[in-house]
C-alpha positions in Angstrom: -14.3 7.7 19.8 -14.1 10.2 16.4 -15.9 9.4 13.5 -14.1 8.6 10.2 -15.7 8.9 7.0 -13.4 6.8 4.2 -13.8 6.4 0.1 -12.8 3.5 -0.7 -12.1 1.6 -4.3 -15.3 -1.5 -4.5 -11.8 -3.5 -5.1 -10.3 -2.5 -2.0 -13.4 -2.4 0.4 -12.7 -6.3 2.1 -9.4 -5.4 2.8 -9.9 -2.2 4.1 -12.8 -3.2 6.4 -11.0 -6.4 7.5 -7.4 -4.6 8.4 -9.7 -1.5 10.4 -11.9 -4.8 12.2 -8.7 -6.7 13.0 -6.7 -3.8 14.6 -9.6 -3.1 16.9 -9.4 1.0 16.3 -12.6 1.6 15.0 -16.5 0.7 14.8 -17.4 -0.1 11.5 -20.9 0.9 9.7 -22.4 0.4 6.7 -23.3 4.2 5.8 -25.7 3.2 3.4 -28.1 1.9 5.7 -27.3 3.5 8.8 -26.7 7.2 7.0 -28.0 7.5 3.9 -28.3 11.0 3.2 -24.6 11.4 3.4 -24.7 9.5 0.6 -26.2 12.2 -1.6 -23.0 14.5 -1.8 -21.1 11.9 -3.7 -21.3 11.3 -7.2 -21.7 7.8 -8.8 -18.6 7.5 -10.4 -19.0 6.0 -14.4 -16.4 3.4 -16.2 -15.1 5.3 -19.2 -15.8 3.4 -22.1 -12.1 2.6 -23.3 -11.5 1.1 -19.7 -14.2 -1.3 -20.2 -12.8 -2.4 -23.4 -9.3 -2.5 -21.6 -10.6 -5.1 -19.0 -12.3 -7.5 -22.0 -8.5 -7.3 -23.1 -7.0 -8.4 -19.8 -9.6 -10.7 -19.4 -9.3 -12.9 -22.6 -5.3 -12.2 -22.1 -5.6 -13.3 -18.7 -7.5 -16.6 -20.0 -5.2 -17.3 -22.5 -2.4 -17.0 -20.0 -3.5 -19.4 -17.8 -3.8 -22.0 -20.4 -0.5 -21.5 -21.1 0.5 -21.9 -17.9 -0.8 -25.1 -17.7 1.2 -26.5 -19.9 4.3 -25.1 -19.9 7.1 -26.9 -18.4 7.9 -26.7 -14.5 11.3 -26.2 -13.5 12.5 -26.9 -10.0 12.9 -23.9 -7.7 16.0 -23.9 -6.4 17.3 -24.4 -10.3 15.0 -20.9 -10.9 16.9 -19.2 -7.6 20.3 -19.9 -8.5 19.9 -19.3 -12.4 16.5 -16.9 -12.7 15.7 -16.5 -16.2 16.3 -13.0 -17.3 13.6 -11.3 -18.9 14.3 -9.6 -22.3 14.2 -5.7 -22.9 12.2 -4.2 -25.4 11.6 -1.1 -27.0 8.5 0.6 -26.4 6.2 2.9 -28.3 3.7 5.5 -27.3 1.0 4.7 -29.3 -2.9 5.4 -29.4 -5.1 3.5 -27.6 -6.7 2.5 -30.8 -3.7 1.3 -32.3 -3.1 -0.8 -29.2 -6.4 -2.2 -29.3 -6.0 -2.8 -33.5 -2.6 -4.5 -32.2 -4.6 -6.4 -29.5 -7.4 -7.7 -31.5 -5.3 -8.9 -34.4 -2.8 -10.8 -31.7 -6.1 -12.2 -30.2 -7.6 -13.1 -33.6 -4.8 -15.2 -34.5 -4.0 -17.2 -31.2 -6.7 -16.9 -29.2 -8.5 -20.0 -31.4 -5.6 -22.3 -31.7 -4.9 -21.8 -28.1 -9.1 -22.6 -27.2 -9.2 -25.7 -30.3 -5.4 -26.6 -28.2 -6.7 -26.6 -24.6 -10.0 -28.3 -25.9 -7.2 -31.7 -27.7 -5.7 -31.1 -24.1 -9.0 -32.0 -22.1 -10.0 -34.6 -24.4 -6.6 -36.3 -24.1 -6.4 -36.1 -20.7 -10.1 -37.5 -20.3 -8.5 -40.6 -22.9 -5.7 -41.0 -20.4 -7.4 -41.4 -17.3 -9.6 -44.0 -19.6 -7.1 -46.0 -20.3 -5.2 -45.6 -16.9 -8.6 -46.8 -15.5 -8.8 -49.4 -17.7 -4.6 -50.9 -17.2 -5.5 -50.9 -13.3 -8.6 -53.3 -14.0 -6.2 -55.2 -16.2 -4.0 -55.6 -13.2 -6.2 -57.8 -11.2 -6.3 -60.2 -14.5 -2.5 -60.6 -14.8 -2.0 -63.1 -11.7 -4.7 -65.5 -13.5 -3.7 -68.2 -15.7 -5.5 -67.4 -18.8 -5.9 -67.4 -22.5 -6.9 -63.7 -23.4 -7.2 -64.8 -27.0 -10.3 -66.9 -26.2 -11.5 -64.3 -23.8 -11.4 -61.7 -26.1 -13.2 -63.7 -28.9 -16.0 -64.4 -26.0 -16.4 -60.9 -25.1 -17.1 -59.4 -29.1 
Protein backbone atom coordinates (compact mmCIF):
# COMPACT_ATOMS: atom_id res chain seq x y z
CA UNK A 1 0.00 0.00 0.00
CA UNK A 2 1.68 3.84 -0.68
CA UNK A 3 1.42 6.29 1.83
CA UNK A 4 -0.46 9.57 1.20
CA UNK A 5 0.18 12.57 3.07
CA UNK A 6 -3.12 15.14 2.40
CA UNK A 7 -3.78 19.03 3.65
CA UNK A 8 -6.86 19.41 4.11
CA UNK A 9 -9.27 22.57 5.01
CA UNK A 10 -10.66 21.83 9.19
CA UNK A 11 -14.10 22.44 7.03
CA UNK A 12 -13.46 19.78 4.74
CA UNK A 13 -11.69 17.17 6.96
CA UNK A 14 -15.29 14.79 7.66
CA UNK A 15 -15.90 14.62 4.26
CA UNK A 16 -12.69 13.91 3.10
CA UNK A 17 -12.00 11.22 5.68
CA UNK A 18 -15.43 9.65 5.28
CA UNK A 19 -15.38 9.57 1.09
CA UNK A 20 -11.39 7.90 1.49
CA UNK A 21 -13.08 5.31 4.47
CA UNK A 22 -16.14 4.48 2.32
CA UNK A 23 -14.27 3.70 -0.94
CA UNK A 24 -12.01 1.27 0.91
CA UNK A 25 -8.53 2.65 -0.93
CA UNK A 26 -6.81 3.72 1.92
CA UNK A 27 -5.81 3.29 5.77
CA UNK A 28 -6.52 6.26 7.49
CA UNK A 29 -4.35 7.88 10.55
CA UNK A 30 -4.40 10.54 12.62
CA UNK A 31 -0.81 12.02 12.04
CA UNK A 32 -0.89 13.87 14.94
CA UNK A 33 -0.68 11.12 17.24
CA UNK A 34 0.74 8.48 15.31
CA UNK A 35 3.59 11.00 13.48
CA UNK A 36 4.03 13.96 15.15
CA UNK A 37 7.15 15.30 14.02
CA UNK A 38 5.92 15.59 10.51
CA UNK A 39 3.87 17.95 11.93
CA UNK A 40 6.75 20.40 12.53
CA UNK A 41 7.28 21.39 8.71
CA UNK A 42 3.96 22.96 8.51
CA UNK A 43 3.04 26.22 9.61
CA UNK A 44 -0.07 27.07 11.71
CA UNK A 45 -1.93 28.91 9.43
CA UNK A 46 -3.54 32.53 11.12
CA UNK A 47 -7.26 34.10 10.25
CA UNK A 48 -6.50 37.51 8.79
CA UNK A 49 -8.19 39.89 10.81
CA UNK A 50 -10.69 41.30 7.98
CA UNK A 51 -11.84 37.58 7.45
CA UNK A 52 -12.90 37.36 10.98
CA UNK A 53 -14.86 40.43 10.85
CA UNK A 54 -16.32 39.01 7.43
CA UNK A 55 -17.69 35.89 9.23
CA UNK A 56 -19.39 38.09 12.27
CA UNK A 57 -21.02 39.66 9.02
CA UNK A 58 -22.29 36.39 7.52
CA UNK A 59 -23.15 35.27 10.70
CA UNK A 60 -25.63 38.08 12.01
CA UNK A 61 -26.68 38.10 8.08
CA UNK A 62 -27.17 34.56 8.22
CA UNK A 63 -29.34 35.00 11.48
CA UNK A 64 -31.39 37.54 10.18
CA UNK A 65 -32.04 35.52 7.11
CA UNK A 66 -33.33 32.79 8.74
CA UNK A 67 -35.82 34.79 10.57
CA UNK A 68 -37.02 35.95 7.52
CA UNK A 69 -37.39 32.79 6.26
CA UNK A 70 -39.67 31.88 8.76
CA UNK A 71 -42.00 34.04 7.94
CA UNK A 72 -42.15 34.59 4.63
CA UNK A 73 -44.89 33.11 2.63
CA UNK A 74 -44.58 29.44 1.16
CA UNK A 75 -45.47 28.92 -2.29
CA UNK A 76 -46.29 25.52 -3.70
CA UNK A 77 -43.51 23.82 -5.74
CA UNK A 78 -44.76 22.97 -8.75
CA UNK A 79 -46.20 26.77 -9.01
CA UNK A 80 -42.16 27.82 -8.28
CA UNK A 81 -41.09 25.09 -11.32
CA UNK A 82 -43.41 26.27 -13.90
CA UNK A 83 -43.14 30.16 -13.10
CA UNK A 84 -39.50 30.49 -10.99
CA UNK A 85 -39.22 33.87 -9.85
CA UNK A 86 -36.51 35.67 -11.69
CA UNK A 87 -34.00 37.25 -9.69
CA UNK A 88 -33.18 40.95 -10.42
CA UNK A 89 -29.83 42.23 -11.84
CA UNK A 90 -27.86 44.75 -10.28
CA UNK A 91 -25.03 46.90 -10.77
CA UNK A 92 -22.07 46.29 -8.78
CA UNK A 93 -19.26 48.27 -7.45
CA UNK A 94 -15.71 47.49 -6.48
CA UNK A 95 -15.40 49.00 -3.36
CA UNK A 96 -13.04 48.79 -0.23
CA UNK A 97 -13.50 46.44 2.25
CA UNK A 98 -14.08 49.23 4.63
CA UNK A 99 -16.68 50.79 2.79
CA UNK A 100 -18.45 47.40 2.52
CA UNK A 101 -18.24 46.95 6.11
CA UNK A 102 -19.47 50.91 6.76
CA UNK A 103 -22.34 49.71 4.26
CA UNK A 104 -22.77 46.51 6.31
CA UNK A 105 -22.97 47.87 9.69
CA UNK A 106 -25.25 50.74 8.93
CA UNK A 107 -27.72 48.02 7.01
CA UNK A 108 -27.38 45.95 10.27
CA UNK A 109 -27.91 48.90 12.58
CA UNK A 110 -31.13 49.72 11.15
CA UNK A 111 -32.85 46.20 10.74
CA UNK A 112 -31.12 44.01 12.56
CA UNK A 113 -33.28 45.42 15.89
CA UNK A 114 -36.69 45.52 14.39
CA UNK A 115 -36.20 42.25 12.85
CA UNK A 116 -34.84 40.70 16.77
CA UNK A 117 -37.90 43.13 18.73
CA UNK A 118 -40.18 41.32 15.41
CA UNK A 119 -39.14 37.68 15.89
CA UNK A 120 -39.36 38.23 19.77
CA UNK A 121 -43.88 39.73 19.03
CA UNK A 122 -43.53 36.47 16.73
CA UNK A 123 -42.61 34.01 19.69
CA UNK A 124 -44.75 35.59 22.16
CA UNK A 125 -47.75 35.39 19.83
CA UNK A 126 -47.25 32.13 18.89
CA UNK A 127 -46.73 31.11 22.70
CA UNK A 128 -50.50 33.16 23.08
CA UNK A 129 -51.91 30.99 20.28
CA UNK A 130 -51.07 27.67 21.42
CA UNK A 131 -52.65 29.23 24.91
CA UNK A 132 -55.63 29.77 23.60
CA UNK A 133 -55.76 26.72 21.13
CA UNK A 134 -55.10 24.76 24.45
CA UNK A 135 -57.58 26.40 26.05
CA UNK A 136 -60.79 26.13 22.90
CA UNK A 137 -59.86 22.22 22.96
CA UNK A 138 -60.69 22.12 26.94
CA UNK A 139 -63.67 24.20 26.01
CA UNK A 140 -64.73 21.44 23.67
CA UNK A 141 -65.44 18.79 26.17
CA UNK A 142 -67.88 21.53 27.88
CA UNK A 143 -70.01 22.19 24.78
CA UNK A 144 -72.05 18.72 24.79
CA UNK A 145 -73.18 19.74 28.56
CA UNK A 146 -76.29 21.52 29.19
CA UNK A 147 -75.11 24.50 31.03
CA UNK A 148 -75.42 28.04 32.03
CA UNK A 149 -71.82 29.47 31.48
CA UNK A 150 -73.09 32.80 32.88
CA UNK A 151 -73.46 31.26 36.43
CA UNK A 152 -70.31 29.28 35.88
CA UNK A 153 -68.28 32.01 35.17
CA UNK A 154 -69.66 34.19 38.18
CA UNK A 155 -68.67 30.93 40.44
CA UNK A 156 -65.26 30.63 39.08
CA UNK A 157 -64.12 34.70 39.77
Amino acid sequence: MKKISLVVHHNYVENVIKNLHDTGLLEIINIVKEEPDTLKDFERASIHPDAELCANYELRLSRLIDILKKIKPKSSVIKDMLHPQIPELKNVEDCSLEEICSYAEGLLGNIEKNILISDEKLKELDERKDEIKLHSEKLEYLKDFDLDFHILVNLIT
